[in-house]
VOPAZA-634967 format. One record per residue (C-alpha): z, y, x. Coordinates in steps of 0.5 Angstrom, whole numbers, plus 500, padded with zeros to 3 digits. Layout:
BEGIN
ZYX/...
***
This chain:
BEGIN
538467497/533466503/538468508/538463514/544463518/542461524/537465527/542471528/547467532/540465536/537471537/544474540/544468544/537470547/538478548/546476551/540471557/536479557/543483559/542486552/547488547/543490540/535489538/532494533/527490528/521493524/518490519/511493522/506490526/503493533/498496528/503500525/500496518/504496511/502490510/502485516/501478517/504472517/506472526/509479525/513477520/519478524/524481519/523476514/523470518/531473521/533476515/530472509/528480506/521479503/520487501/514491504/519496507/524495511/528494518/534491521/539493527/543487530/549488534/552482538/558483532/555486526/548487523/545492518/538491515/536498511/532499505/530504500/532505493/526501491/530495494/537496493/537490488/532485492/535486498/541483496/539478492/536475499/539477504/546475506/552480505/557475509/552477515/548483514/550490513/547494507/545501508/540505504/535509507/534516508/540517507/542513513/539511519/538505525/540511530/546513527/549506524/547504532/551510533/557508530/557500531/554499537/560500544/559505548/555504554/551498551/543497552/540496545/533493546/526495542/518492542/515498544/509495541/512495534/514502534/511509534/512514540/515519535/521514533/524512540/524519542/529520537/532514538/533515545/535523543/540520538/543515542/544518549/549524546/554517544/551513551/548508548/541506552/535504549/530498553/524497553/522490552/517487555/516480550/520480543/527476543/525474535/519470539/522467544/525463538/521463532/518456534/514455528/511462528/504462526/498463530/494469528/489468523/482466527/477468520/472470522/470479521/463480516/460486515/459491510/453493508/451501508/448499501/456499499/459503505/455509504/453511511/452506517/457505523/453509527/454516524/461515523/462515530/457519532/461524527/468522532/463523537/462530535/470530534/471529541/467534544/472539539/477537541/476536549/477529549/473523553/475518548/480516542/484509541/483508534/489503532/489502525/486496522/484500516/481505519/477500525/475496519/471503516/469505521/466499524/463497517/467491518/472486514/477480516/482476512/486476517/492480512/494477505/490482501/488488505/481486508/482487515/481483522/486483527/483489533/482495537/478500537/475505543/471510541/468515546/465521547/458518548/459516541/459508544/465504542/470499545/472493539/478489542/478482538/478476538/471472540/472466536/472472531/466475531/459470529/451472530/451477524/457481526/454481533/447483530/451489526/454492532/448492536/449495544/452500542/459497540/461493546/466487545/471486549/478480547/483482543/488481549/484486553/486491550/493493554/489493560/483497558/488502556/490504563/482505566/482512563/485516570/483523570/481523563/482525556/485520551/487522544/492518540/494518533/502519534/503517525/498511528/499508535/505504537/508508543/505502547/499505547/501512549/505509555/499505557/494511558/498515561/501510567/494509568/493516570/490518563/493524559/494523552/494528546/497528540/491528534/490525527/485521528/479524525/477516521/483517515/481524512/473521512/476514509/480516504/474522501/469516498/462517498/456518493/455509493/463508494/464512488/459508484/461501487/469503484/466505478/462498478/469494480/474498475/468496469/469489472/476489473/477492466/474486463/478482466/485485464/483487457/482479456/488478459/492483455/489479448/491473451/499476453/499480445/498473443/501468448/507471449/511471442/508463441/513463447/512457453/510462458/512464463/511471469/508465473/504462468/501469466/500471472/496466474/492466467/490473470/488471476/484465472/480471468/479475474/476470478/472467472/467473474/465470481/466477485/473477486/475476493/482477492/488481490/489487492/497485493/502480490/502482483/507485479/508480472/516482469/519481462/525484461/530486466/525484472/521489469/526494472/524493479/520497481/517492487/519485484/516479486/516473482/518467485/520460482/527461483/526468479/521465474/523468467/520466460/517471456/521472451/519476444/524482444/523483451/518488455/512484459/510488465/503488469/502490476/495488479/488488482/482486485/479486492/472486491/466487495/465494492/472497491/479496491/483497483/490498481/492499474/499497471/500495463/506494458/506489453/512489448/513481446/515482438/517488435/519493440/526498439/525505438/529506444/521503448/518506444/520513446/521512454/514509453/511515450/514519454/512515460/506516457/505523456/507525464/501521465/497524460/499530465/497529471/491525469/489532465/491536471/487542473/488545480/485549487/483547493/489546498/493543492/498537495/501532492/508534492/506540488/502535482/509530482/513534477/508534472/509526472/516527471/517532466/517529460/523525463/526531465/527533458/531527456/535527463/530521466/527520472/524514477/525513484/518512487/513516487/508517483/500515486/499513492/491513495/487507495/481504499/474501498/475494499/481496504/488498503/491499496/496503499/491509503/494515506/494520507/495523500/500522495/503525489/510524491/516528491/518531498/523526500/520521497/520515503/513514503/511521506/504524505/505528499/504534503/497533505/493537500/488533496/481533496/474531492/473524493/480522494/482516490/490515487/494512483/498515477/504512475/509515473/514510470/522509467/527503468/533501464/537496469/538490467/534491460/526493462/521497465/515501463/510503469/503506466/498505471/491508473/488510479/484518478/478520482/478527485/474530483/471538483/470542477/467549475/472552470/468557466/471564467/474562473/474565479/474560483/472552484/477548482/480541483/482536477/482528476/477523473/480517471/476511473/481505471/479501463/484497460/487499452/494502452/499499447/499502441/505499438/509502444/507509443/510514438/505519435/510523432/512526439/505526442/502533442/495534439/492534446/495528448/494525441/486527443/486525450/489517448/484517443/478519448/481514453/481508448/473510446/471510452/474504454/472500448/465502449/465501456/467494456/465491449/458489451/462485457/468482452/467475448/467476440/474475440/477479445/472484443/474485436/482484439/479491443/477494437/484494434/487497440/483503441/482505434/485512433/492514433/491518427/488511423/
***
């Protein structure tokens, strides 16, 4: 348990001095990010909950924190049930717990530089009908009383190189020019770190496993731009970079640069944009239009040379992985190894290439019953020896220059049961789906999901997340806007139809709580294909992830011919790509891993 007990007490005591009776408290930052950094974490720091999504309500009485059902566990593992309420989401919501909890006539505070537009007019709109009001907070309560809050990361930005981006800074936005003269705009806000980063041909380390730097952006319709960041920040090569047309301005003088723009046009991304940002244009004068921001479409579509340097990345990663897979198949059941131990042997094989930069997140290393939380963090207070008899789970991937990689493994320690045997190949074949999966333009994620699923349907199984989420280039692992989800799947996106050059995730996966988890992890390029005797140009996957399957995990009985040949092709051409990079004996372990399933 992480929870501090005094901070609730302290943060009631500052909103009680503000003439406040409630505060709502994202876990987000000004930049709507999923991953934030350390000064943004708010949530975290009151609550003692260390999950990536979240939120909490607090009332001068009672508090709520509110989490998916990926975190039903972690959220009550390190969050305080004597202080906090436990509500699931979306079943219910801040709005309606408010509703219920909060007195009639009291003031609930929120940061509007922490949450979009589209949220506060539904909070506002649910809250009103039960004569509840909604502030504005012009500082944050949290820190008023966080006193030892970090500062900001100072890294300093470094430049992208077209010959890794693919097209150079100025013609992205000399396309977000073009842009704006259709959409009959002066200028676009671009908020997201992500996207800045993309479009400026720039990165940072300012967040922990996204290589992003903490800024704004202005573009305008002269196709010049406005970069909102710290001055310590940016050094010769970056100002070099930019050139003239890309005007450096302070981080912090980005709220007031947002009320110059009276009698002119603004678009604003309301799925990007903190409401903030809305009302600072529009109370100076400006009018403000909701668009999608044209960067995320663009981002999310890799180019010709991104392609080429994640199929370079994915090789690199692959060896590194596959190193570590023989390590684990044989360090496991010897015993004296530990999540942490493995994951840091890990860390150790990918860092021994010399290209890594950093993780593309915290990984994932679980045995056994760990291994049946989907989004588990090992901590040394949650350290489990690797046992034989358990399932070891593998979730992780690399940062590097050229590309961002992802992949899930399942290693059994010792002799698994059939029971494993039969969830892991049926996790299998869903994969196997869905990697082979042909279909038209216009196709979107939350159509593809089921095939995934199917498998485990028949058997009366299922998992509670979804199925592939988009991946940047040397960005964000979790890249929207596409997913392959079902509908109501909380992350959203799935929806939005995929499109050739599009990178995601495929990892369907089955959980026995208390026992093990089984995830299979990929990471497929979209990709066009020509079907012969078609009438129409199609879409399909090709997979870009190596790294060996588990043969001892799989049961060949229930495979089908097509599945049996799609596992056999995968691990030839794993075993041909990565051998040249292997030493002798991981390569000869390799070998062993990809032969035939018939053999």
């Amino acid at each position: 348990m992480t929870t501090h007990p005094d901070r609730l007490p302290a943060l009631r005591a500052q909103l009680s001095a503000t003439n406040l009776d409630g505060f709502i408290v994202p876990l987000t930052d000004e930049h709507m990010s999923e991953y934030v950094g350390g000064y943004a974490q708010r949530l975290a720091w009151l609550t003692g909950f260390e999950g990536s999504a979240g939120s909490a309500a607090v009332l001068m009485q009672r508090a709520a924190i509110f989490t998916d059902g990926r975190y039903t566990i972690q959220v009550r593992e390190q969050v305080s049930g004597t202080d906090w309420d436990f509500v699931g989401v979306p079943e219910h919501s801040v709005a309606g717990w408010l509703a219920d909890h909060a007195p009639q006539g009291a003031r609930i505070g929120y940061d509007p530089w922490l949450h979009t537009r589209a949220s506060i007019v539904d909070l506002h709109a649910a809250l009103g009908r039960v004569d509840i009001t909604l502030v504005a907070v012009d500082a944050n309560p949290i820190d008023a009383i966080w006193h030892d809050r970090p500062a900001p990361s100072a890294a300093e930005l470094t430049v992208q190189p077209d010959t890794l981006a693919g097209v150079s800074s100025a013609a992205k936005r000399a396309e977000v020019a073009d842009w704006l003269a259709r959409e009959r705009a002066d200028a676009l806000v671009v908020p997201a770190l992500e996207s800045i980063a993309w479009l400026f041909n720039v990165r940072g380390r300012d967040v922990a496993r996204t290589p992003v730097a903490l800024s704004y952006a202005i573009v305008h319709a002269d196709g010049t731009a406005d970069l909102f960041v710290a001055p310590d920040k940016v050094g010769a090569a970056v100002r070099e970079h930019l050139g003239n047309a890309v005007r450096l301005c302070d981080r912090h003088a980005f709220a007031d640069a947002l009320r110059g723009f009276a009698g002119r046009t603004v678009a604003i991304d309301p799925s990007l944009a903190v409401a903030a940002i809305f009302d600072g244009v529009e109370a100076g004068g400006g009018t403000t239009i909701a668009r999608r921001d044209p960067t995320i479409v663009a981002k999310a579509c890799k180019n010709p040379v991104e392609i080429a340097g994640h199929r370079a990345a994915s090789l690199r990663d692959g060896a590194a992985v596959t190193r570590f897979l023989c390590w684990i198949a044989d360090a496991g059941p010897r015993g004296g190894q530990t999540e942490l131990s493995a994951a840091a042997q890990l860390l150790a094989l990918r860092e021994e290439g010399g290209m890594l930069r950093d993780l593309s997140f915290d990984t994932i290393s679980a045995t056994g019953p760990n291994g049946a939380l989907p989004h588990y963090h090992v901590t040394g207070e949650s350290n489990r020896a690797i046992e034989p008899g358990q399932l070891y789970l593998i979730d992780s991937g690399g940062q590097y220059d050229d590309g961002t990689t992802d992949l899930t493994r399942v290693v059994p320690i010792g002799a698994p049961t059939p029971e494993m045997r039969d969830r892991y190949t049926r996790v299998l074949q869903g994969h196997i789906a869905l990697a082979t999966a042909v279909f038209p333009h216009g196709t979107t994620g939350g159509q593809l999901d089921a095939l995934a699923r199917g498998p485990l349907w028949q058997a009366g199984l299922d998992y509670a997340h979804g199925t592939g989420h988009g991946v940047g280039s040397f960005l964000s692992v979790h890249e929207g806007p596409a997913r392959i989800a079902k509908p109501s799947y909380p992350g959203g996106g799935p929806s939005e139809p995929l499109r050739a050059g599009m990178i995601l995730s495929n990892e369907p996966a089955y959980y026995k709580a208390g026992a093990f988890g089984i995830r299979i992890e990929n990471l497929l390029l979209v990709v066009a294909r020509a079907v012969p005797e078609g009438e129409a140009e199609m879409l399909a996957f090709e997979t870009l992830t190596l790294a060996p399957l588990d043969r001892n995990l799989i049961d060949a009985a229930l495979l089908t011919e097509r599945e049996t040949a799609w596992v056999d092709d995968y691990h030839a051409w794993v075993q041909g790509a990565l051998s040249p990079l292997l030493p002798d004996h991981d390569r000869a372990w390799l070998a062993t891993r990809c032969a035939p399933l018939a053999g």
